[in-house]
OpenMM code with the backbone's topology and positions (N, CA, C; nanometers):
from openmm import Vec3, app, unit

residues = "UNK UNK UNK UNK UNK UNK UNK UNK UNK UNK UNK UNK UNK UNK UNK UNK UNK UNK UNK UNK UNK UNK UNK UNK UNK UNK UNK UNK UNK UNK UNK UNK UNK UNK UNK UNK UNK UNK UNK UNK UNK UNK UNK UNK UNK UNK UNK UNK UNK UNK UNK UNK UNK UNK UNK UNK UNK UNK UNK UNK UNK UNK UNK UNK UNK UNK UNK UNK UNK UNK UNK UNK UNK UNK UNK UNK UNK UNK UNK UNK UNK UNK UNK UNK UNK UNK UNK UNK UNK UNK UNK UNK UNK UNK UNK UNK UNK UNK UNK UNK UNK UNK UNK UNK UNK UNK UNK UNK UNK UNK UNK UNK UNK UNK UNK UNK UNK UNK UNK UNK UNK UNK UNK UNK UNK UNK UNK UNK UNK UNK UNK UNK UNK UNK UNK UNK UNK UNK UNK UNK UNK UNK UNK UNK UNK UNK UNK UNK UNK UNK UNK UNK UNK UNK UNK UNK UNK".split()
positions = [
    Vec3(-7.6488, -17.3442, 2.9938),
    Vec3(-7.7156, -17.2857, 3.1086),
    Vec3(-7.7676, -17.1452, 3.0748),
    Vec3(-7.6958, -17.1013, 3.0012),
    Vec3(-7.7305, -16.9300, 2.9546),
    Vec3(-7.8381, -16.9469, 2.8762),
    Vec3(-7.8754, -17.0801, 2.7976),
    Vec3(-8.0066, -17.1096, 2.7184),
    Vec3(-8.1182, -17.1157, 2.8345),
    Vec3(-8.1031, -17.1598, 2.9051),
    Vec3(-8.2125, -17.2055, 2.9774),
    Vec3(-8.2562, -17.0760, 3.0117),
    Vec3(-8.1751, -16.9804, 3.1013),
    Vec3(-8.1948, -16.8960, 3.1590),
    Vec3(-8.2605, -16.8000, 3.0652),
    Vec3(-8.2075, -16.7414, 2.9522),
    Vec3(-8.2731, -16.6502, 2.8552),
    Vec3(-8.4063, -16.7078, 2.8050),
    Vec3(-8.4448, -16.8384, 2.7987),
    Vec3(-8.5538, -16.8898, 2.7301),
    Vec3(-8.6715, -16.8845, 2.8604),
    Vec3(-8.6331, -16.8783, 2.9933),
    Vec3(-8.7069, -16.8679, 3.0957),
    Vec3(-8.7387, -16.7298, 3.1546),
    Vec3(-8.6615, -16.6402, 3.0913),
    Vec3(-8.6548, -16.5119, 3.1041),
    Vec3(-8.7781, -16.4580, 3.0098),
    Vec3(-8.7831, -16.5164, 2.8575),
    Vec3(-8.8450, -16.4874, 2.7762),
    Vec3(-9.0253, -16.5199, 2.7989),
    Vec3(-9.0041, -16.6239, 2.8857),
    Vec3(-9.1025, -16.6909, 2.8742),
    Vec3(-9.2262, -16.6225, 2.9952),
    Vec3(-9.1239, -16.5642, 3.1190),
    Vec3(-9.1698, -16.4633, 3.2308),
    Vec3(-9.2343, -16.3409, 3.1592),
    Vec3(-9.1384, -16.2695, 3.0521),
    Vec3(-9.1585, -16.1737, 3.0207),
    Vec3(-9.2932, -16.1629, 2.9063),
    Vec3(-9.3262, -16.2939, 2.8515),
    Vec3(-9.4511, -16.3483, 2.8278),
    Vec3(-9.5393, -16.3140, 2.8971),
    Vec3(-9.5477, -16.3938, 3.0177),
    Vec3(-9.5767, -16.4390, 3.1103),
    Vec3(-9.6651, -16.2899, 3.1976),
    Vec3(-9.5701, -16.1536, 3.1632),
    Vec3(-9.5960, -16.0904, 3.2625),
    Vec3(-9.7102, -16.0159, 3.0959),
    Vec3(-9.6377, -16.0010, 3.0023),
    Vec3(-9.7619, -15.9165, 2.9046),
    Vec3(-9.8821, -15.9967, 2.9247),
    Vec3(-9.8801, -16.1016, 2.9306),
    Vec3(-10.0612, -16.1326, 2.9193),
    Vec3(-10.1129, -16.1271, 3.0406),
    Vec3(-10.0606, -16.1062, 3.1895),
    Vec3(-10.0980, -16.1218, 3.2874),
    Vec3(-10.2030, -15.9514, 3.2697),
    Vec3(-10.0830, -15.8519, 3.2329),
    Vec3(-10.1147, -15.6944, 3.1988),
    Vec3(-10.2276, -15.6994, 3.1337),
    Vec3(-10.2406, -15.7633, 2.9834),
    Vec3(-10.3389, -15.7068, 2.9225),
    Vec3(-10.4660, -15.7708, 2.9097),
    Vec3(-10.4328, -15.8654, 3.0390),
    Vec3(-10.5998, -15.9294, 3.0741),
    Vec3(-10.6256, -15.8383, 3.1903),
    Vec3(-10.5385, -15.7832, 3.2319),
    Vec3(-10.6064, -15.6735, 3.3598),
    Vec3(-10.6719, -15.5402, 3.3059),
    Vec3(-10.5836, -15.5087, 3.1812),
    Vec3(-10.6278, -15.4125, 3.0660),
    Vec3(-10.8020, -15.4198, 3.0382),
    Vec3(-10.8061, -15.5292, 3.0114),
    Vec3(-10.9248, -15.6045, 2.9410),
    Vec3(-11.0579, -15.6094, 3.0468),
    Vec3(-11.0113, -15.6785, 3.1911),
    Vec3(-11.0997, -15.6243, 3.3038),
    Vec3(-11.1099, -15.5164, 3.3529),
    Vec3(-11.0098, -15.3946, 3.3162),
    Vec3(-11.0180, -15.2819, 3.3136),
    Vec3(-11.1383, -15.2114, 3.2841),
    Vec3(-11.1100, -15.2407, 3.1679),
    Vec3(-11.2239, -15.1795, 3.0181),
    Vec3(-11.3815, -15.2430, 3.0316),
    Vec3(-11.3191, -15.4191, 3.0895),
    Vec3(-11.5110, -15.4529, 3.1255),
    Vec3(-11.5522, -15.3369, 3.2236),
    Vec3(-11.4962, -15.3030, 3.3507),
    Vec3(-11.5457, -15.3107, 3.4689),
    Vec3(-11.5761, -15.1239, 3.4489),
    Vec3(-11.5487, -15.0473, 3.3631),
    Vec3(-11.5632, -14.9315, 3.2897),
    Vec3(-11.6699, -14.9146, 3.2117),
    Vec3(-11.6997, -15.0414, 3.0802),
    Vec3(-11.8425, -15.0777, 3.0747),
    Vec3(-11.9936, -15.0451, 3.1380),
    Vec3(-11.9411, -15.1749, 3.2879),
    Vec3(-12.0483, -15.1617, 3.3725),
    Vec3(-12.0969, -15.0497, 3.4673),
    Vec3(-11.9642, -14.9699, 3.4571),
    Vec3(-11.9281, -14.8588, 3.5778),
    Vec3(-12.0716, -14.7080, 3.4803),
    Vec3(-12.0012, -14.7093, 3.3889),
    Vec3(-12.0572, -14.6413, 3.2961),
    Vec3(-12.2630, -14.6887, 3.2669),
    Vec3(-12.2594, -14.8352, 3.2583),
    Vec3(-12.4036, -14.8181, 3.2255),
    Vec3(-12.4808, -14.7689, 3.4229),
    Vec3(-12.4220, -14.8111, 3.5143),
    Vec3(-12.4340, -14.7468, 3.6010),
    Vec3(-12.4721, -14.5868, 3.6579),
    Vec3(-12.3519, -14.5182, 3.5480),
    Vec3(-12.3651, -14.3839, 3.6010),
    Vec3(-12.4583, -14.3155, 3.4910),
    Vec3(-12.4864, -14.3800, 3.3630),
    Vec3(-12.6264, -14.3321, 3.3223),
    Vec3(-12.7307, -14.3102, 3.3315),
    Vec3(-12.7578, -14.5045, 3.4170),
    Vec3(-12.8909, -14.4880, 3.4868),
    Vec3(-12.8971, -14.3978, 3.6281),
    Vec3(-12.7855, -14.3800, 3.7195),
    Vec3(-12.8263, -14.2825, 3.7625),
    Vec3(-12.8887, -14.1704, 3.7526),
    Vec3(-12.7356, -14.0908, 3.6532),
    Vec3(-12.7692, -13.9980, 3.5861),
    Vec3(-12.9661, -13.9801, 3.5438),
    Vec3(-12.9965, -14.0705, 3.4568),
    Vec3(-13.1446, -14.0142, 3.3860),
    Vec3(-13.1974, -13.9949, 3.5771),
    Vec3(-13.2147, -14.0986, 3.6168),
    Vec3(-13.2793, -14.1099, 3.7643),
    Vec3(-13.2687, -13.9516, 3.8777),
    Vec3(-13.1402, -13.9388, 3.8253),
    Vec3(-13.1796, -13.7869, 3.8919),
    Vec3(-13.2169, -13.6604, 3.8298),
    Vec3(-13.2114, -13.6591, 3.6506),
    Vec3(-13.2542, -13.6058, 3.6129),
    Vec3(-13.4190, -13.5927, 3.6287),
    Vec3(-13.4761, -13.6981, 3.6011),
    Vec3(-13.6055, -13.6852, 3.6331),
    Vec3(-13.6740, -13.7077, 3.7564),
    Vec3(-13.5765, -13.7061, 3.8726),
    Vec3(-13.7008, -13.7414, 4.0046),
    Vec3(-13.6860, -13.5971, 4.0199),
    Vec3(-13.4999, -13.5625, 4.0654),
    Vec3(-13.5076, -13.4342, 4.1344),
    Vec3(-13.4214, -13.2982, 4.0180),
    Vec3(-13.4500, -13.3525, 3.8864),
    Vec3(-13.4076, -13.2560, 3.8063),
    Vec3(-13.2118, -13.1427, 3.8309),
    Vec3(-13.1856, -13.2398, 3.9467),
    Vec3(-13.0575, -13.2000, 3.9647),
    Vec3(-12.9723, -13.1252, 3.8219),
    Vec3(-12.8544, -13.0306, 3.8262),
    Vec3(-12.7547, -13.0246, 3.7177),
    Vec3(-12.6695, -13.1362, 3.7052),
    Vec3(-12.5960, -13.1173, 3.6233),
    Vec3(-12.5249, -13.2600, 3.5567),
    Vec3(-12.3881, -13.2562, 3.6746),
    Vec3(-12.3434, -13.1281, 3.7156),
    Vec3(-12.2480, -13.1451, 3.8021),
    Vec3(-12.2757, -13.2069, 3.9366),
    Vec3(-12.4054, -13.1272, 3.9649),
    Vec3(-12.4630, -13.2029, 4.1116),
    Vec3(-12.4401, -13.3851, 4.1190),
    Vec3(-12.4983, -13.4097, 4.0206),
    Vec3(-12.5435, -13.5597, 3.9633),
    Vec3(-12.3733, -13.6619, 3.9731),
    Vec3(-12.2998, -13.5757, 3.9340),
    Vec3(-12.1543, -13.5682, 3.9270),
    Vec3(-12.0647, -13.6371, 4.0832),
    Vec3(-12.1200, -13.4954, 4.1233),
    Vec3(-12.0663, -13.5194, 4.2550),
    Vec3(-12.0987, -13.6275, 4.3761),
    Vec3(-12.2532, -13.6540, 4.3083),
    Vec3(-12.2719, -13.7637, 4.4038),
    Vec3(-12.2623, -13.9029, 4.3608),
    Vec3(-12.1811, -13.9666, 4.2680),
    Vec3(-12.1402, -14.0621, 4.2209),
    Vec3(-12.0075, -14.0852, 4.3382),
    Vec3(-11.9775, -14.2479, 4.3297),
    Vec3(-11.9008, -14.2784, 4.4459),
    Vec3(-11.7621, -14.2821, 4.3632),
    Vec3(-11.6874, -14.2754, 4.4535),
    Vec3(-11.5322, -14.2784, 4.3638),
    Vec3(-11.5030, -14.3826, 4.3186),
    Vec3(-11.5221, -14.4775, 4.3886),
    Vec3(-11.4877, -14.6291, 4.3289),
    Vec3(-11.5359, -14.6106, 4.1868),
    Vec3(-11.6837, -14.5993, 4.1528),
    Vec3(-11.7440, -14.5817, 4.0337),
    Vec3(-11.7022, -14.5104, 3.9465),
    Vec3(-11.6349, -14.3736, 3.9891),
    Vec3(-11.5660, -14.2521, 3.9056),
    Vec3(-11.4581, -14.3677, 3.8500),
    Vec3(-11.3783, -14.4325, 3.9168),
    Vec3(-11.2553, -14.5132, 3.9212),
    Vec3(-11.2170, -14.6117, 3.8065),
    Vec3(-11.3798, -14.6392, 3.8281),
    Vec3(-11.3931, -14.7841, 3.7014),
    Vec3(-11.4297, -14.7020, 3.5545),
    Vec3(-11.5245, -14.6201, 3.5904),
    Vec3(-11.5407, -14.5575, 3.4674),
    Vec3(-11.4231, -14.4679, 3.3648),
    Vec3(-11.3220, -14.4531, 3.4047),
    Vec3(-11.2262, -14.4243, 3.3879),
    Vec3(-11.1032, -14.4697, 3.3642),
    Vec3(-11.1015, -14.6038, 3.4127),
    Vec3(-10.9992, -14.6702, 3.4261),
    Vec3(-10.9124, -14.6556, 3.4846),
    Vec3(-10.9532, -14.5987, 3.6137),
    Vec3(-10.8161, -14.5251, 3.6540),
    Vec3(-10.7682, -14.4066, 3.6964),
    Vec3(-10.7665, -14.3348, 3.5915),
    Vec3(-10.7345, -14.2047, 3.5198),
    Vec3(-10.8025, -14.1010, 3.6301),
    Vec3(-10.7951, -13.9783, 3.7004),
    Vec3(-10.8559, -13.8657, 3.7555),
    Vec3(-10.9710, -13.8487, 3.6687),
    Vec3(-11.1057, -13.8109, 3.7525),
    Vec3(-11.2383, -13.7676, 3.6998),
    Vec3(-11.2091, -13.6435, 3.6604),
    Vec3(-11.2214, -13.5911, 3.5348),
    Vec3(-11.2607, -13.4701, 3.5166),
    Vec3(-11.3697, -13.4296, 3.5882),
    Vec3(-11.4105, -13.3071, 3.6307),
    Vec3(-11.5552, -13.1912, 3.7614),
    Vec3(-11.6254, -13.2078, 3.6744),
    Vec3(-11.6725, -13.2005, 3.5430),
    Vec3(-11.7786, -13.2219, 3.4887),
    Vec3(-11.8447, -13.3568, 3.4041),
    Vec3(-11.9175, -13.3536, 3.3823),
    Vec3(-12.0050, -13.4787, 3.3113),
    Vec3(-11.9766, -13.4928, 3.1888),
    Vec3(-11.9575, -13.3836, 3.0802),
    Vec3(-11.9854, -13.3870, 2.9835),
    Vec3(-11.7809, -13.4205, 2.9416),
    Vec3(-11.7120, -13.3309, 3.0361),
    Vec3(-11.5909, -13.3908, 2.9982),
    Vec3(-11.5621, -13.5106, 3.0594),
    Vec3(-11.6090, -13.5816, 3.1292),
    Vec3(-11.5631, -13.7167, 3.2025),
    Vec3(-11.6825, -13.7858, 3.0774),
    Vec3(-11.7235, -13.8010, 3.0230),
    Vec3(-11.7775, -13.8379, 2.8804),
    Vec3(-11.6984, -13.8508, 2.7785),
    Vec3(-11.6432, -13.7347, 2.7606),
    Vec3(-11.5200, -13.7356, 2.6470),
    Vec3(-11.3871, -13.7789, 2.7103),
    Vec3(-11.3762, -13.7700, 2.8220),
    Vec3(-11.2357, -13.8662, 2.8668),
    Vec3(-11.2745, -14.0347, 2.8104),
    Vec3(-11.3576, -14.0248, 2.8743),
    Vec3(-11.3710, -14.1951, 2.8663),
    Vec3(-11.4120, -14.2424, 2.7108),
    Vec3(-11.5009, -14.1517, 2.6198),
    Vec3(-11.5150, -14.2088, 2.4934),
    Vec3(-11.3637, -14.2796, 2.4396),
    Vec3(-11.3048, -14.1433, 2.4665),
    Vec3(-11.1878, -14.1516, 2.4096),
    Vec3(-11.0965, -14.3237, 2.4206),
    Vec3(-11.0595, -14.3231, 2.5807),
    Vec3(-11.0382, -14.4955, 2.6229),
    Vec3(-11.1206, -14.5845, 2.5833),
    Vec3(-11.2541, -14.6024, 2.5791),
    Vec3(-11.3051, -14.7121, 2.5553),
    Vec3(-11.3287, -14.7296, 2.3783),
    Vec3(-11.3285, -14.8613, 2.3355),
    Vec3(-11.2881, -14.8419, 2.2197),
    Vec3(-11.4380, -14.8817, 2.1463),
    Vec3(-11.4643, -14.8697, 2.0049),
    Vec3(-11.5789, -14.9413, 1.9554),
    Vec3(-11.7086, -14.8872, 1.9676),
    Vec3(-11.8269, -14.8820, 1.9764),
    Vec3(-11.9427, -14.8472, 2.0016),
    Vec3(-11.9653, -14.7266, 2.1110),
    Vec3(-11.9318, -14.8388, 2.2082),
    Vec3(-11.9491, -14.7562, 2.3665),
    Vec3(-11.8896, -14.6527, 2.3322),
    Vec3(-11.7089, -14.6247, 2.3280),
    Vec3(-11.6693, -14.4897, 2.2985),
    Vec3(-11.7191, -14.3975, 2.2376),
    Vec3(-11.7872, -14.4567, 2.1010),
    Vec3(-11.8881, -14.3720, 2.0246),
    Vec3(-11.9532, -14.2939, 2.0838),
    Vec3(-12.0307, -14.3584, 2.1614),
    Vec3(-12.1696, -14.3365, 2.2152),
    Vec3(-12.1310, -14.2612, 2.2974),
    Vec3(-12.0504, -14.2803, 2.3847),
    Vec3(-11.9702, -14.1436, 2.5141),
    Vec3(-11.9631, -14.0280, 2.4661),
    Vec3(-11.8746, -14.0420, 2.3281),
    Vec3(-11.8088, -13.9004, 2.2616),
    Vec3(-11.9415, -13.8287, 2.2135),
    Vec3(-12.0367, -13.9102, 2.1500),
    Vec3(-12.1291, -13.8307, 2.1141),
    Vec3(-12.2190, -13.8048, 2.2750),
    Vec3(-12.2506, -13.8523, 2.3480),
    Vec3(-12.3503, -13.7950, 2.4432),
    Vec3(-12.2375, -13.6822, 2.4661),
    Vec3(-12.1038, -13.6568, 2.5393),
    Vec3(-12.0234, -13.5516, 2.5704),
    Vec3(-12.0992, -13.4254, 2.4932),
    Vec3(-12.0827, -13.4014, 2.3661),
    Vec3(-12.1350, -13.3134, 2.2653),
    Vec3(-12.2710, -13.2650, 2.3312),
    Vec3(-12.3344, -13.3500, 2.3511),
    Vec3(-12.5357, -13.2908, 2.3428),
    Vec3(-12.5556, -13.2954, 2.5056),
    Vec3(-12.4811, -13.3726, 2.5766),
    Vec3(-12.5620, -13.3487, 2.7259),
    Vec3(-12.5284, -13.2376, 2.7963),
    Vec3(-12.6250, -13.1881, 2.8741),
    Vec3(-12.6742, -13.0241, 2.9568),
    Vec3(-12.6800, -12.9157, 2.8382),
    Vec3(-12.6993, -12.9663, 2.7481),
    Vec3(-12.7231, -12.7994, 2.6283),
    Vec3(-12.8756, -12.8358, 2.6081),
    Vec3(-12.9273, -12.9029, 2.6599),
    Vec3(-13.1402, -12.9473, 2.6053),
    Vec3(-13.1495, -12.9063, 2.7324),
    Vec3(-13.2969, -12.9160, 2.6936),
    Vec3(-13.3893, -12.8775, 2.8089),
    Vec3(-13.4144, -13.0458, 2.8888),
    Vec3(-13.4779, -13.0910, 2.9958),
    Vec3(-13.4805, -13.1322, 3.0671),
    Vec3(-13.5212, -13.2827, 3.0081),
    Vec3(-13.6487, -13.2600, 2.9764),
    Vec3(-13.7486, -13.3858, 2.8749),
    Vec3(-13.6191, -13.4289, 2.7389),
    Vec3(-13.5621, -13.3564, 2.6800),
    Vec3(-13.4591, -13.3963, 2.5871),
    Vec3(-13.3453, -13.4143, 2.6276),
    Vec3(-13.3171, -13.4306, 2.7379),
    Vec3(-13.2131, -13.4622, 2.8407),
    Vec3(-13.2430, -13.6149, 2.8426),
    Vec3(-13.3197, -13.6481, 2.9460),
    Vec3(-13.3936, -13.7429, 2.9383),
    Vec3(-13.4412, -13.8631, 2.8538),
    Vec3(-13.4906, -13.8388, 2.7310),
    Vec3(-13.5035, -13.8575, 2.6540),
    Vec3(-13.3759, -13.9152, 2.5192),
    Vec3(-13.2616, -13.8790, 2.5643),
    Vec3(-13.1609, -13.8513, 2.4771),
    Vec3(-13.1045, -13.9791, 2.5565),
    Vec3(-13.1021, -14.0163, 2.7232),
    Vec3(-13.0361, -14.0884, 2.7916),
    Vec3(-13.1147, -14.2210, 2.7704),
    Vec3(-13.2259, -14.2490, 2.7673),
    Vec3(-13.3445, -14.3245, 2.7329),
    Vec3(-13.2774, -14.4153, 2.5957),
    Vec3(-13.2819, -14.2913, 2.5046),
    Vec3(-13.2479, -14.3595, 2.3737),
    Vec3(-13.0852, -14.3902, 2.4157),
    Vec3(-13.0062, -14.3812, 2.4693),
    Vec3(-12.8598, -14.3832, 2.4962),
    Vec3(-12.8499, -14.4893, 2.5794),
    Vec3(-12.9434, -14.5353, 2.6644),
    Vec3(-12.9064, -14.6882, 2.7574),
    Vec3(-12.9833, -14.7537, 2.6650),
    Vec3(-13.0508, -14.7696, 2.5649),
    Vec3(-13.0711, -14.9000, 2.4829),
    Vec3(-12.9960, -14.9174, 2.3741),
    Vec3(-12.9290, -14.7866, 2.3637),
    Vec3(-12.7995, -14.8400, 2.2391),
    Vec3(-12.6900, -14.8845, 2.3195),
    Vec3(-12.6640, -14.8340, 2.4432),
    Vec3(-12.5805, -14.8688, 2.5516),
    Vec3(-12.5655, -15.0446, 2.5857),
    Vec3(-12.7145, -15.1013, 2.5944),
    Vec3(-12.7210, -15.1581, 2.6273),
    Vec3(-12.6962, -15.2847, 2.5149),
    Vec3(-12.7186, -15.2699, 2.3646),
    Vec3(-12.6788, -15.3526, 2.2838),
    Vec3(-12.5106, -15.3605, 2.2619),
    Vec3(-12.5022, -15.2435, 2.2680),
    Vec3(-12.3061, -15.1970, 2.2495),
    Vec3(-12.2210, -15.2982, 2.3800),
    Vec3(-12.2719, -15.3011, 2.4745),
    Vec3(-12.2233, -15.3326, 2.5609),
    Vec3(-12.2095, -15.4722, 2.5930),
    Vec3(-12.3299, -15.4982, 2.5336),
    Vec3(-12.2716, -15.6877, 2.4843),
    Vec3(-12.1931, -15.7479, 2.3845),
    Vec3(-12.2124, -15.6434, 2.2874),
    Vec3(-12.1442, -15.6496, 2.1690),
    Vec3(-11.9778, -15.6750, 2.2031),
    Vec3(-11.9558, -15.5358, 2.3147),
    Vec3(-11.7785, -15.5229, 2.3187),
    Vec3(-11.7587, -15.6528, 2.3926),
    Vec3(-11.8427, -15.6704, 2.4947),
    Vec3(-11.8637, -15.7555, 2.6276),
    Vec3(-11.8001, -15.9447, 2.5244),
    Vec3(-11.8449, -15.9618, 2.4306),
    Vec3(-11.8393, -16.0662, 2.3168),
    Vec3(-11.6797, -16.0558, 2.2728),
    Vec3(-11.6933, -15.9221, 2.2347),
    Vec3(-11.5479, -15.8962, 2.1571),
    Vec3(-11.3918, -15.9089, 2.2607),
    Vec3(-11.4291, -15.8265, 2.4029),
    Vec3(-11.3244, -15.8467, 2.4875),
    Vec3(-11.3074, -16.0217, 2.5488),
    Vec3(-11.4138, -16.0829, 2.5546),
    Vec3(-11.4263, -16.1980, 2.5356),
    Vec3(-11.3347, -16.3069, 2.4700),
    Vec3(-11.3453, -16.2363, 2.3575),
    Vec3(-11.2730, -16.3141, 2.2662),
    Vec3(-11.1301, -16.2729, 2.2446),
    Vec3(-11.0888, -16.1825, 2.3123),
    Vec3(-10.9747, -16.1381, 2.3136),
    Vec3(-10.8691, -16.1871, 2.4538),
    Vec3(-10.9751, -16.2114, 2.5365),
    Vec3(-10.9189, -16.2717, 2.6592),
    Vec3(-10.8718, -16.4239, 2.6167),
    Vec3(-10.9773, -16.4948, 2.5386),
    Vec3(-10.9386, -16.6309, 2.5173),
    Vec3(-10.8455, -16.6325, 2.4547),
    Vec3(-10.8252, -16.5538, 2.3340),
    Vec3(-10.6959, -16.5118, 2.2503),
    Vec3(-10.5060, -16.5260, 2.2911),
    Vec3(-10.5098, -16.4105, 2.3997),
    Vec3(-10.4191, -16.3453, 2.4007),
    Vec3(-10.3279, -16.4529, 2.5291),
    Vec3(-10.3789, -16.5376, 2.5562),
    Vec3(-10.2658, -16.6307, 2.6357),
    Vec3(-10.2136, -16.7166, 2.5588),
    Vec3(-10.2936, -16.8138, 2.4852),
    Vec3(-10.2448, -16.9214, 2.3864),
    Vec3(-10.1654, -16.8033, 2.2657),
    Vec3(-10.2272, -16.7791, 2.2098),
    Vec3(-10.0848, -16.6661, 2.1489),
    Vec3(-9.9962, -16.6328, 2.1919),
    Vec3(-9.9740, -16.5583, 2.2696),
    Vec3(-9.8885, -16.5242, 2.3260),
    Vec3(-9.7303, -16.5991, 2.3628),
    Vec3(-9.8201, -16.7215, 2.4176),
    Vec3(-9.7378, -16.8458, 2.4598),
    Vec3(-9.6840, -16.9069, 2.4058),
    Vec3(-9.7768, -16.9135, 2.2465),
    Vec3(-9.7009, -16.9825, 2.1162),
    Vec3(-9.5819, -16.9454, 2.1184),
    Vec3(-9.5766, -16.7799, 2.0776),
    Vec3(-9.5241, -16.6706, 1.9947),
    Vec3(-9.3633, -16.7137, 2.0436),
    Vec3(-9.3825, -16.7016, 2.2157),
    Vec3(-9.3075, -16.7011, 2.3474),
    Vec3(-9.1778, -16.8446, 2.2631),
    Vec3(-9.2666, -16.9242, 2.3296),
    Vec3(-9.1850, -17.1160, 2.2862),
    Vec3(-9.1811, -17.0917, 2.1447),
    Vec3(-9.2216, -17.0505, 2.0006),
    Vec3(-9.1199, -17.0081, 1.8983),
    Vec3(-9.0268, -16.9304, 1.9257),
    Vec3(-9.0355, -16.8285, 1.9655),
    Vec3(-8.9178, -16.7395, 1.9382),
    Vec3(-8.8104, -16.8412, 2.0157),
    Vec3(-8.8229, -16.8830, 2.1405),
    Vec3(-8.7294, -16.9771, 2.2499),
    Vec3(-8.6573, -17.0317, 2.1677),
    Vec3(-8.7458, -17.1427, 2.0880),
    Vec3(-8.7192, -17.2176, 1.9757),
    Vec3(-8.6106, -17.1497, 1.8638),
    Vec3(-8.6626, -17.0735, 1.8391),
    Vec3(-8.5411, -16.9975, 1.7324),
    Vec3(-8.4522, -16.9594, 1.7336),
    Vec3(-8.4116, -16.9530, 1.8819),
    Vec3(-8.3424, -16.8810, 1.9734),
    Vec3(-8.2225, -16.9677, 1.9975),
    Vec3(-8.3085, -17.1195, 2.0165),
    Vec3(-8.1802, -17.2297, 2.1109),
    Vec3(-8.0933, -17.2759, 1.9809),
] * unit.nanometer
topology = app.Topology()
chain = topology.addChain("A")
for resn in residues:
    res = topology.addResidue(resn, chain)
    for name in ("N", "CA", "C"):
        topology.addAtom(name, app.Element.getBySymbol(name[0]), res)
């Protein structure tokens, strides 16, 4: 009876890591999308009403701050809520965060612009790319997991 119980214990505790790190995983998509979101804003108010990057900031919705982040409190500015998030997101996109953090609000307006332009079409290849990769990590990480789970059980009884 103490078999059963520890092997059903094991199997929960399975059970509960992959439940986590597929929420992890929709985490990180829904951060993705949150993000190509607050770019295209971003350029959009750069060039209708030339707003600062904080203004631009502030009028983003929280939910959106939320996803882009994962979570985590918005840093007040743009350029550090850039480098927060490079940092979490992993692969390309992060790249691409950490480096816009560096160069955005130090140009003038047109190279502002311009910089975001070239940044949602690398954005936009990166983002299928991870979009593929988390993909494949979702299909992954249950059947593994589960194996891993009923061996060890196995080794166990």
């Amino acid at each position: 009876m103490d078999k059963l119980i520890g092997a059903a214990l094991l199997l929960l505790a399975t059970v509960c890591m992959v439940v986590r790190e597929r929420m992890q995983l929709n985490r990180r998509l829904r951060a993705l999308h949150a993000w190509q979101s607050i770019l295209s804003f971003a350029r959009s108010q750069i060039a209708c009403y030339a707003l600062p990057l904080d203004e631009i900031l502030a009028q983003l919705e929280p939910t959106l701050l939320r996803d882009a982040t994962m979570g985590e409190p918005a840093p007040p500015h743009l350029a550090q809520l850039c480098e927060v998030a490079g940092g979490m997101l992993q692969g390309r996109c992060g790249a691409l965060l950490s480096a816009l953090s560096q160069r955005i609000g130090t140009v003038f307006r047109e190279e502002q612009l311009s910089q975001l332009d070239d940044l949602l079409r690398e954005w936009a290849d990166a983002t299928s790319e991870d979009e593929r990769q988390l993909e494949r990590q979702r299909r992954l990480i249950t059947p593994l997991s589960l194996c891993a789970a009923c061996g060890v059980v196995l080794l166990l009884w």
